[in-house]
DRENLUMDO-554140 format. One line per 3 residues: number of its first residue (from 1); for each residue x, y, z of C-alpha. Coordinates in nm, 4 decimals. Last residue first. Example, Ala and Ser with C-alpha at 12.3 -4.5 7.8 and 13.67 -1.06 7.14 Angstrom:
residues 2
2 = 1.3670,-0.1060,0.7140 ~ 1.2300,-0.4500,0.7800
//
This chain:
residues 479
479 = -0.3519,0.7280,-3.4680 ~ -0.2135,0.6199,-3.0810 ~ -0.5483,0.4762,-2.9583
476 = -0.6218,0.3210,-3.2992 ~ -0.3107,0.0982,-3.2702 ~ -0.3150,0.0539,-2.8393
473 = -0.6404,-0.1637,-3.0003 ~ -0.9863,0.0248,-2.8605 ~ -1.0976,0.0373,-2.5178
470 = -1.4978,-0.0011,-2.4794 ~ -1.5234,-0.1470,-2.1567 ~ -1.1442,-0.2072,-2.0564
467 = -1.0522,-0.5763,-2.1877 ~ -0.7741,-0.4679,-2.4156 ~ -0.5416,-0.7288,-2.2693
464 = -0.2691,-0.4437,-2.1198 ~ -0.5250,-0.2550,-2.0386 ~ -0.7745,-0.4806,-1.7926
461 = -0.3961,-0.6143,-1.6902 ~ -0.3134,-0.2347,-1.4776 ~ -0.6510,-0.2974,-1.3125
458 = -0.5342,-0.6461,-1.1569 ~ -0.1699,-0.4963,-1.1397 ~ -0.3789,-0.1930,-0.9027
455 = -0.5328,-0.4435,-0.7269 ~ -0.2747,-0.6469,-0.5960 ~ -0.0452,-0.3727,-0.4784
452 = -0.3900,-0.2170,-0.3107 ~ -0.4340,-0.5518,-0.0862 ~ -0.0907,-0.4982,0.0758
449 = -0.1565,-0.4469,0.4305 ~ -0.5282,-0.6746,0.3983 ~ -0.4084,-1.0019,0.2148
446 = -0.0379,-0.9770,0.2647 ~ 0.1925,-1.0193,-0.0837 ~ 0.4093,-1.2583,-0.1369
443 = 0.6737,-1.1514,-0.4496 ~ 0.7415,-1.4417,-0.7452 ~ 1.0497,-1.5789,-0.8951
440 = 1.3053,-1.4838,-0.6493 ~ 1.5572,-1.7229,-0.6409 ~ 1.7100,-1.6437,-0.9550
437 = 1.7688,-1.3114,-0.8316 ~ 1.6399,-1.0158,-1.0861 ~ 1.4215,-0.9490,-0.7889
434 = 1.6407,-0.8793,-0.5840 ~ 1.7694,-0.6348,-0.7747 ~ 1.4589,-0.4004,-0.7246
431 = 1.4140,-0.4745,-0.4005 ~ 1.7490,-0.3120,-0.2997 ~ 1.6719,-0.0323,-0.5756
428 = 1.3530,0.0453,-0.2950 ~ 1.5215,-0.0256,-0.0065 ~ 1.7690,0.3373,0.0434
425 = 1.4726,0.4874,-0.1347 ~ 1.2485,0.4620,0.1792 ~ 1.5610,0.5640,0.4081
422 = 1.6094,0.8533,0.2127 ~ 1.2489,0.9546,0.1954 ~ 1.2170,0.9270,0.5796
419 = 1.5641,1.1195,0.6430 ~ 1.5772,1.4890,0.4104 ~ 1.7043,1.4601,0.0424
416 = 1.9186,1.7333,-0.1199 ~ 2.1473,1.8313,0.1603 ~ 2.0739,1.4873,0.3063
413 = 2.2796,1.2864,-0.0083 ~ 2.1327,0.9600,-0.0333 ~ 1.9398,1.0359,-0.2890
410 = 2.2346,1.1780,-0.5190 ~ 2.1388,1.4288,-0.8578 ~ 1.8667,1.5886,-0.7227
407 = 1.6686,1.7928,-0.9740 ~ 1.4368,2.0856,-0.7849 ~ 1.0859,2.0841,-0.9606
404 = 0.9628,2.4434,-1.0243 ~ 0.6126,2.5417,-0.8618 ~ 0.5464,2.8989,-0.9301
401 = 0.5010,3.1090,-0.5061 ~ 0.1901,3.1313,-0.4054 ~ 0.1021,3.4874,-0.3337
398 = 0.0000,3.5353,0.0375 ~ -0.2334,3.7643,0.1908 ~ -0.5422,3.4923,0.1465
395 = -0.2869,3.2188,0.3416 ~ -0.1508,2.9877,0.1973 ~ -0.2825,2.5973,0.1294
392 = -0.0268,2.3417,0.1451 ~ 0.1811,2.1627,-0.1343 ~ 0.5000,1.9406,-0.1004
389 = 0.5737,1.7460,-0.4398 ~ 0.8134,1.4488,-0.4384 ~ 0.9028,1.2597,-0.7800
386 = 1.0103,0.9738,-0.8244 ~ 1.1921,0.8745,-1.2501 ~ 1.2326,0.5155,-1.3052
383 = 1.4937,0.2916,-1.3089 ~ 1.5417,-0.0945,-1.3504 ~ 1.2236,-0.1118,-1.6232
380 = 1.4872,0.0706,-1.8813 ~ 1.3670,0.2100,-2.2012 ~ 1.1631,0.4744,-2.1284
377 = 1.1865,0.5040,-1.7811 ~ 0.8859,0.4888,-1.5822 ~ 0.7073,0.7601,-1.4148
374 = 0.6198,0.8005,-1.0065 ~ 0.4261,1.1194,-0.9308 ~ 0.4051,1.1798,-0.5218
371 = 0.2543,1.3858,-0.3408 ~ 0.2897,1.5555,-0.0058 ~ -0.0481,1.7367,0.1054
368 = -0.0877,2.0399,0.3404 ~ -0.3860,2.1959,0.5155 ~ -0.3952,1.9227,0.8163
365 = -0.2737,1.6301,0.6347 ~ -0.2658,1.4214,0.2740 ~ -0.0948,1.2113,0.1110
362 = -0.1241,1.1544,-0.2498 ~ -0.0215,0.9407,-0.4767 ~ -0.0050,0.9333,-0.8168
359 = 0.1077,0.6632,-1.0726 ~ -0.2133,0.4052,-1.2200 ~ -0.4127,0.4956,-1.0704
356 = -0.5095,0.7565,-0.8027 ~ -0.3748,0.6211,-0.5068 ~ -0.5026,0.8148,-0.1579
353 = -0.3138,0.8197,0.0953 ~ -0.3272,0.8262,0.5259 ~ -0.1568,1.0992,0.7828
350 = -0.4699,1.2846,0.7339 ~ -0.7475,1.0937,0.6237 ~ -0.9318,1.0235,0.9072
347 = -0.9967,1.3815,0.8878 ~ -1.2297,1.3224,0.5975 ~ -1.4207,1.0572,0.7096
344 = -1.5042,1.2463,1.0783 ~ -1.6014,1.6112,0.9081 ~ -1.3780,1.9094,0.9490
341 = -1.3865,1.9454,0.5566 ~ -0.9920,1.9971,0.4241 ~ -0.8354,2.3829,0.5039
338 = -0.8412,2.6709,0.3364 ~ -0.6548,2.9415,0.4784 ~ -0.8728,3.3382,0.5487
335 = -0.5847,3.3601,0.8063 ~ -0.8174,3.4214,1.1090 ~ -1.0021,3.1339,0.9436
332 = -0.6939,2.9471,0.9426 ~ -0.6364,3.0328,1.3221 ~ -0.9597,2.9105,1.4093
329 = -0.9142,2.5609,1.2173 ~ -0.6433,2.4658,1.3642 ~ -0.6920,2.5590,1.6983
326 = -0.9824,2.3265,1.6625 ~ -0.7841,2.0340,1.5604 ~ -0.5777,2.0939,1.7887
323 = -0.8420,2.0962,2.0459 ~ -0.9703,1.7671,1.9239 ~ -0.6284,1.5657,1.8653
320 = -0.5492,1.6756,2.2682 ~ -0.9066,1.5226,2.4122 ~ -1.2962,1.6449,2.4119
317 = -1.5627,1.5217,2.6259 ~ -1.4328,1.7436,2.9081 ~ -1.2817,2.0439,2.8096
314 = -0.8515,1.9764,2.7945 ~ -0.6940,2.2787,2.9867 ~ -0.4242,2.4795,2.8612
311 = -0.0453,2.4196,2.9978 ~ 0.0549,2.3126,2.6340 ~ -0.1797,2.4046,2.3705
308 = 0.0831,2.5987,2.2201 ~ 0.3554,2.3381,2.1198 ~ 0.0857,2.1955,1.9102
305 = 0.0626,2.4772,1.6824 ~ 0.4401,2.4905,1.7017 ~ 0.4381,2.1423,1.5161
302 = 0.1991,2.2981,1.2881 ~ 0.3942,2.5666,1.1653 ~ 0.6927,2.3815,1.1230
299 = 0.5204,2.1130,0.8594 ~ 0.3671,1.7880,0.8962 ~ 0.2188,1.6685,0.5199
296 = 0.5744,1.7646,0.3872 ~ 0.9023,1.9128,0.5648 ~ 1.0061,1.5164,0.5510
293 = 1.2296,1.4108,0.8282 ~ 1.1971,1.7751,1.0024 ~ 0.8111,1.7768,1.0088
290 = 0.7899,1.4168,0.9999 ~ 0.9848,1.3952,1.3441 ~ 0.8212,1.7050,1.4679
287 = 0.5154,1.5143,1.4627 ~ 0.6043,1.2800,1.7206 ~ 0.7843,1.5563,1.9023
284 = 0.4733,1.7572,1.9280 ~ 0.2538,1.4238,2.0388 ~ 0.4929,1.3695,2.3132
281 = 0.5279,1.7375,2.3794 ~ 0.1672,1.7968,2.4562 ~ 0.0847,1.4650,2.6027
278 = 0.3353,1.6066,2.8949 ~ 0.5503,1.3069,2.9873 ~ 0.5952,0.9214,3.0751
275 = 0.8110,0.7458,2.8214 ~ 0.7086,0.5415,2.5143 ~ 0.3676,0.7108,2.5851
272 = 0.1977,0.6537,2.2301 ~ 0.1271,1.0104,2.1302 ~ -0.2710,0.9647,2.0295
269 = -0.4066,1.3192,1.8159 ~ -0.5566,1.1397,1.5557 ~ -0.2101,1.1600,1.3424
266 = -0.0305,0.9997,1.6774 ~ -0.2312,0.7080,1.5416 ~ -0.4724,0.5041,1.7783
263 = -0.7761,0.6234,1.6374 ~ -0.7024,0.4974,1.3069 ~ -0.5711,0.5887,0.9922
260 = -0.6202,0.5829,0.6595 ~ -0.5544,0.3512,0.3754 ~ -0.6477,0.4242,0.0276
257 = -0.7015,0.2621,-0.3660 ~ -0.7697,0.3244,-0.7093 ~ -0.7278,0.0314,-0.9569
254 = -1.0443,0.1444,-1.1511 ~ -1.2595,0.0368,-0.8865 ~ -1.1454,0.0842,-0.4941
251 = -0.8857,-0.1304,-0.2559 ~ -0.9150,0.0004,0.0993 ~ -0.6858,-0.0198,0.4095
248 = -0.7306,0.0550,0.7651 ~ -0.4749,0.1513,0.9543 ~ -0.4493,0.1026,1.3442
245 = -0.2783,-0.1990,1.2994 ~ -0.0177,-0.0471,1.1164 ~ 0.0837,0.1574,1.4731
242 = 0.2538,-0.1902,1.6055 ~ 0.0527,-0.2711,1.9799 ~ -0.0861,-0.6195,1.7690
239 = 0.2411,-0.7356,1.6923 ~ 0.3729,-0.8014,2.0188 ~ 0.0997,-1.0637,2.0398
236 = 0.2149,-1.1987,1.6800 ~ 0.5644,-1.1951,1.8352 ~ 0.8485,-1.0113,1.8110
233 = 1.2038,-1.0397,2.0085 ~ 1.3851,-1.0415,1.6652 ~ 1.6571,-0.7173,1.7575
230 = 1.4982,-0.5874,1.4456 ~ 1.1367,-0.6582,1.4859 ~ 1.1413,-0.5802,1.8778
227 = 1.3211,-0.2616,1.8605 ~ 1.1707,-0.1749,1.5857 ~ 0.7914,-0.1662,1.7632
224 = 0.9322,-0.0158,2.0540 ~ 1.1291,0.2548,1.8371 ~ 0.8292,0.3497,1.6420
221 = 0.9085,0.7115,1.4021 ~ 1.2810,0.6831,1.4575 ~ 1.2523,0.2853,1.3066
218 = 1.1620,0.4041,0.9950 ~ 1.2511,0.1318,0.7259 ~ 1.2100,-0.1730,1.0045
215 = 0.9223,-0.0543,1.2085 ~ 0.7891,0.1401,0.8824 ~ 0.6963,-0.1217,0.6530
212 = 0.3762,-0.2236,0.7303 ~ 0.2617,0.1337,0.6771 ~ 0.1136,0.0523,0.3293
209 = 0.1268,0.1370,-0.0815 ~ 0.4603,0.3436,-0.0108 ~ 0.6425,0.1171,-0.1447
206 = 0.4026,0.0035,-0.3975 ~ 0.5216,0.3164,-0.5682 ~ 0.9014,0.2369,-0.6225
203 = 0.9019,-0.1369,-0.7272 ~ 0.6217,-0.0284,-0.9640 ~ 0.8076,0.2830,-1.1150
200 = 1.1062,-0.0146,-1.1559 ~ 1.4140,0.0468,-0.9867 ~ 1.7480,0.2734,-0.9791
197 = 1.6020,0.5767,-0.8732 ~ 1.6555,0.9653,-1.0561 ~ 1.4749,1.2077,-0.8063
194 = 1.2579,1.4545,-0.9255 ~ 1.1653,1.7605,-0.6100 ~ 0.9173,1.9543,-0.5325
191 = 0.8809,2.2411,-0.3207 ~ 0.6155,2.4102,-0.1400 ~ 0.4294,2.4468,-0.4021
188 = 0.0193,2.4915,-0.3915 ~ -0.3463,2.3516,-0.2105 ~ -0.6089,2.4841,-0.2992
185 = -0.7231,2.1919,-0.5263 ~ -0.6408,1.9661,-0.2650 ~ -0.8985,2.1066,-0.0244
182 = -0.9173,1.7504,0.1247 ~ -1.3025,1.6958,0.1024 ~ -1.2502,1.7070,-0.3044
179 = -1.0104,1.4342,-0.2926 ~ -1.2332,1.1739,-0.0543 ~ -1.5232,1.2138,-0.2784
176 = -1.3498,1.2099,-0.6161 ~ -1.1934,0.8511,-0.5048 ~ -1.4378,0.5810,-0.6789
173 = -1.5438,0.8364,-0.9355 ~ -1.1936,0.9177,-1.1060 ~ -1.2493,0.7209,-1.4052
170 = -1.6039,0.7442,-1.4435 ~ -1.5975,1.1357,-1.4570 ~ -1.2618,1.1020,-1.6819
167 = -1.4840,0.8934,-1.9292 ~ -1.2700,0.6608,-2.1281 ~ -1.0180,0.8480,-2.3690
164 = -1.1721,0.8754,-2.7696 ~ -0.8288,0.9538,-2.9229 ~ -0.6086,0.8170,-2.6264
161 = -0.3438,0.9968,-2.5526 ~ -0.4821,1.1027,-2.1569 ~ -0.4138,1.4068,-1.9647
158 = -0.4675,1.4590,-1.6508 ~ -0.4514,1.8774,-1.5540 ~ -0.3994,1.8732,-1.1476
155 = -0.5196,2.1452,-0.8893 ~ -0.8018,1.9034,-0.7769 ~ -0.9726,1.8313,-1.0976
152 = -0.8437,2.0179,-1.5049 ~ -0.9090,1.7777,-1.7866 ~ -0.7220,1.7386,-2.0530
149 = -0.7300,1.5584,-2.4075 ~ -0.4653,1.6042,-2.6211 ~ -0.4361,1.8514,-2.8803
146 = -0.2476,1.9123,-3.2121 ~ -0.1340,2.2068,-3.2995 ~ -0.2859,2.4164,-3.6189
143 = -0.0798,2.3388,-3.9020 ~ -0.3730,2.1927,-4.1528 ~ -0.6100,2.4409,-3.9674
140 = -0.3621,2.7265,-4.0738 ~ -0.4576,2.6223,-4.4208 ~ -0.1757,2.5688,-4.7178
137 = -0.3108,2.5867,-5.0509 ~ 0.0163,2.7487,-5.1897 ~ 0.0835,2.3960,-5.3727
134 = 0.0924,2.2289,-5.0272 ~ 0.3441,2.4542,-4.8933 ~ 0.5837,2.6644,-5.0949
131 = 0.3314,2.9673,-5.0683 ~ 0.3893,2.9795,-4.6743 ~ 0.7515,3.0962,-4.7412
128 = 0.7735,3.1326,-4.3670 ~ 0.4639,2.9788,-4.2312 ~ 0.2952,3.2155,-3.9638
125 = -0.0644,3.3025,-3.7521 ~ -0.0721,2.9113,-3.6391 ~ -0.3705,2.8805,-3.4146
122 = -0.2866,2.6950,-3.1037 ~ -0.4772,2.8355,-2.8448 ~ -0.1473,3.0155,-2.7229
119 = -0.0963,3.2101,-3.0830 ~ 0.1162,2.9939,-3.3141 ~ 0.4511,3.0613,-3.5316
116 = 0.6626,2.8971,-3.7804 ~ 0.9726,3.0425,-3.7005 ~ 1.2122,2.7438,-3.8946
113 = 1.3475,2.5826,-3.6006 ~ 1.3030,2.7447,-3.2959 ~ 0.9028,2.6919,-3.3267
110 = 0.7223,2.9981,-3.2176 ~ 0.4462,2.9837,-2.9531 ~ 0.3127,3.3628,-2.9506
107 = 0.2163,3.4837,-2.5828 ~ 0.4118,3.7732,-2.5955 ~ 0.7049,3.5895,-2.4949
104 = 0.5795,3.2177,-2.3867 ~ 0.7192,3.0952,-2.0630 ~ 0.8684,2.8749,-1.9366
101 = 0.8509,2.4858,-1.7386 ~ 1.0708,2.1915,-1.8117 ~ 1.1342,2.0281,-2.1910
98 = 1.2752,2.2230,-2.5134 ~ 0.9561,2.3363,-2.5854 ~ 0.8202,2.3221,-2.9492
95 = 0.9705,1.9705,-2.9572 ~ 1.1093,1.9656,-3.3447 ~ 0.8691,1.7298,-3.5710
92 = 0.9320,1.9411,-3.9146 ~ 0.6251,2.1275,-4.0222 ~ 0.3831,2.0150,-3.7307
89 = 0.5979,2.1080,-3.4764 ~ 0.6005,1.8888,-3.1861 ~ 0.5322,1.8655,-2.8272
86 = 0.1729,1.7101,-2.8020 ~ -0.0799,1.9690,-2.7353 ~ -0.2225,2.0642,-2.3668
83 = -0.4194,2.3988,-2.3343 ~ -0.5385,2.5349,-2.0593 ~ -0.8582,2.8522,-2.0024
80 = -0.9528,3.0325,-1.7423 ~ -0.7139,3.2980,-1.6810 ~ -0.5966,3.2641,-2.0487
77 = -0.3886,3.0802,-2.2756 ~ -0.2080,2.8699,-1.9778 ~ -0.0033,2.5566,-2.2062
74 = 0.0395,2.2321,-2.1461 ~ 0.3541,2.0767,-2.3345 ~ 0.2931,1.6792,-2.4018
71 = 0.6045,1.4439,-2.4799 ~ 0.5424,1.1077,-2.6078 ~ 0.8603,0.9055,-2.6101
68 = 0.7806,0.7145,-2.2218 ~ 0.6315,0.9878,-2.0797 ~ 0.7389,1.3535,-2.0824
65 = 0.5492,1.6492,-1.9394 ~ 0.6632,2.0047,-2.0543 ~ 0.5418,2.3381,-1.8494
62 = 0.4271,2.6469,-2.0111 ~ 0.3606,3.0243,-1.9060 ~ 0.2063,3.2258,-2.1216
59 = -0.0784,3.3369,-1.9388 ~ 0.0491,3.3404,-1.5566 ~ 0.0146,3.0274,-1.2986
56 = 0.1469,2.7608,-1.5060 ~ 0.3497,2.5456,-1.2971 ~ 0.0972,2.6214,-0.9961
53 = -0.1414,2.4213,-1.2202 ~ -0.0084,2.1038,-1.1045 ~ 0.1274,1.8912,-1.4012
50 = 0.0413,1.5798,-1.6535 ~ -0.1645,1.3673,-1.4005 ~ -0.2485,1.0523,-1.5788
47 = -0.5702,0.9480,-1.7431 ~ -0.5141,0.6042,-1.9192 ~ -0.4992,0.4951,-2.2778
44 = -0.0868,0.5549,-2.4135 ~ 0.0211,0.4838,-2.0738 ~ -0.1778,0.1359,-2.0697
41 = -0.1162,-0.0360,-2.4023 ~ 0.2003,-0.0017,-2.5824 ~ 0.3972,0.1875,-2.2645
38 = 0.2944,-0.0842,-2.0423 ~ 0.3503,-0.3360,-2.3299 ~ 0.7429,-0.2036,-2.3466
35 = 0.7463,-0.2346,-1.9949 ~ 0.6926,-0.6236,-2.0332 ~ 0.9505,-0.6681,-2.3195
32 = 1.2216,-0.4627,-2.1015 ~ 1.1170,-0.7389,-1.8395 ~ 1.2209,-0.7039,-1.4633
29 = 0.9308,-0.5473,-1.3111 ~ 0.6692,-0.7825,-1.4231 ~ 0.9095,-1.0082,-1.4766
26 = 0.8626,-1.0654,-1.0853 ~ 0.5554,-1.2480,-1.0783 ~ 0.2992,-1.0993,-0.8353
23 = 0.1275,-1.2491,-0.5214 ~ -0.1208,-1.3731,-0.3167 ~ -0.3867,-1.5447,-0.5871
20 = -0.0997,-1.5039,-0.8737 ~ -0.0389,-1.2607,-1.1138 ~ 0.1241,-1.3451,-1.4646
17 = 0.3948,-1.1913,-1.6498 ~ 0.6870,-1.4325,-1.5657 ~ 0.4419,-1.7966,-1.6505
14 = 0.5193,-1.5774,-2.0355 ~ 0.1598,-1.4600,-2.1562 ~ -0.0446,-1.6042,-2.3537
11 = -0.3105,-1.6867,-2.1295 ~ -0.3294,-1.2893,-2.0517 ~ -0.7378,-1.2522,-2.0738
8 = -0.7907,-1.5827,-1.9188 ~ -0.5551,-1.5228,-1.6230 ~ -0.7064,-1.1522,-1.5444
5 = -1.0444,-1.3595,-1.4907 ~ -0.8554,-1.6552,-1.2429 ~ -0.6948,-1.3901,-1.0460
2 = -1.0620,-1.2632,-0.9589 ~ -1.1542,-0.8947,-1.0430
//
């Protein structure tokens, strides 16, 4: 969509709002009246991912999802079958589950209120003093729960408030390929973790929406490359040995977007020689570094993988990446793990994202995945709630453990959050009140390294000015 389209449909919007050919305004994330229409117009219409299904493994078992004031409990009737209803009684409006994940005793649903009570599917089986209601005429269809739609794709129910939603099929089309080649949907908890940040769910996302940032934010994970940006010795000739240039970025329909990386990435099996040593080491420290900075996408395991392959001989033809990657794979089928396609456009992937619009990200490696779930604060657009999920797949002998989100109460604490996240979210409220700055009254963005900021706010305005292909007013949406 061209700057000059999503201008015509918002002409009546403040100069503060508006997008720019190579850039954003900055009321965007500043404006309580601006977040407001986000929660008006887009989170009431558009699919978002509501919960993993390792919160709900058992029948019974219920986990809460808030956004904005709308609250949505999804519920596991059966082996096969999920519930999500909106959190409310229909009697009274009390929340039917007081918010995080549970479980329902004998799988009866029973509001804490006045005991009105509702088998998992959401047929109500008892009104105290039912005869008092509607003249003793009273159906249990009139107090059945209310639904929203859900669908169930890659280990994640989405969930959308709108009461005829636009196709999920159509909305997830542009990046259904790349998930379902990544074994997402087997993958499970690690750990996750909700993290209270002091800047808009924008601010916070698009930080991780390219690897142009991590010279300066990470400088551990390319010392040459901060070395010369911080100490200012870089050039554009200097420029072109950085690791972002190796990345290749993509900006799909529906605001969806990716970058990936190249053959020159340590991910692809290259450890850039910063000193002279065994490529086994050099690419096992490289990795170590997420492994211990993060303890998602790169985990233990597959640091020692690597450690293992040292003193064995390369074949000819192949290379280090290669027979990992082969190693890999042999002991998961040993292990009866899944693991993502071994095809070329799928293991490309590792070490890269995919953004599934408008708030998910996911990041995905060999057998594991971090993710991350960004939501907005109701009322304030200067905070926002992050959170950090790490899944992999298990092995057929192991149980997956039920995923339960960990609340950390200081990000800069490293007893709650490890290095590369802290340093990330050590910038992110930075850029958030710089923004407020007089002096700030529009971000630059870069054409190709930040193309996907661009086109997820061009996506984000199709919603906010009703110009979605058969999108109703946010007024019939919400009835």
């Amino acid at each position: 969509m061209s700057v000059s389209t999503q201008a015509s449909g918002a002409q009546h919007w403040p100069d503060s709002w508006k997008l720019l050919e190579h850039g954003i305004r900055s009321g965007r994330y500043t404006d309580p009246a601006f977040l407001k229409l986000e929660f008006d117009k887009l989170w009431s219409r558009v699919w978002q991912a509501a919960c993993r299904l390792d919160e709900i493994p058992q029948p019974g078992d219920f986990t809460t999802y808030d956004i904005g004031d709308q609250s949505v409990m999804i519920v596991r009737v059966d082996a096969d079958t999920i519930k999500a209803y909106h959190n409310a009684c229909p009697h009274r409006g009390t929340a039917l589950s007081g918010g995080g994940c549970g479980h329902f005793k004998n799988g009866k649903i029973i509001c804490p209120f006045h005991g009105w009570r509702w088998n998992l599917a959401g047929q109500n089986e008892y009104v105290l003093e039912r005869g008092e209601f509607r003249n003793g005429q009273l159906r249990d269809s009139d107090v059945a729960l209310r639904e929203v739609h859900h669908r169930i794709y890659a280990g994640f129910v989405f969930i959308n408030f709108d009461r005829n939603p636009e196709s999920f099929d159509d909305f997830i089309a542009p990046v259904k390929e790349l998930i379902d080649g990544l074994a997402i949907e087997h993958m499970h908890h690690y750990w996750w973790k909700a993290l209270p940040v002091e800047a808009n769910w924008k601010v916070a996302q698009e930080a991780f929406f390219e690897g142009y940032h991590v010279p300066a934010t990470h400088p551990q994970l390319e010392p040459d490359a901060a070395d010369a940006v911080l100490n200012g010795t870089a050039d554009a000739a200097l420029e072109e040995s950085f690791a972002h240039n190796n990345v290749s970025t993509d900006a799909f329909a529906n605001g969806h977007g990716r970058f990936y990386a190249g053959k020159g990435t340590a991910m692809q099996g290259q450890a850039k020689r910063i000193k002279e040593g065994d490529p086994v080491d050099l690419m096992a420290d490289r990795l170590n570094l997420l492994a211990v900075g993060m303890d998602a996408m790169v985990l233990k395991g597959d640091v020692e993988l690597v450690r293992s392959l040292k003193g064995k001989p390369i074949p000819e033809g192949s290379s280090l990446g290669a027979e990992y990657v082969k190693a890999l794979y042999t002991t998961a089928a040993m292990q009866k793990r899944p693991l993502p396609k071994p095809v070329p456009e799928i293991l490309c992937m590792w070490g890269g994202e995919i953004f599934v619009f408008p708030n998910l990200l996911i990041l995905p490696n060999a057998g594991n995945a971090m993710i991350y779930r960004v939501r907005p604060d109701p009322k304030d657009p200067d905070r926002c709630t992050f959170e950090i999920m790490s899944t992999t797949t298990y092995p057929a002998a192991e149980t997956p453990p039920r995923a339960e989100v960990q609340k950390v109460t200081d990000v800069m604490d490293p007893e709650q959050v490890l290095l590369i996240p802290r340093q990330d979210l050590h910038n992110i409220p930075r850029m958030q009140r710089g923004l407020h700055s007089k002096g700030c009254k529009q971000i630059w963005l870069a054409i190709e390294q930040e193309k996907m900021i661009l086109n997820m706010h061009q996506q984000m305005d199709l919603y906010l000015t009703d110009r979605l292909p058969g999108q109703q007013s946010a007024g019939a949406a919400a009835a």
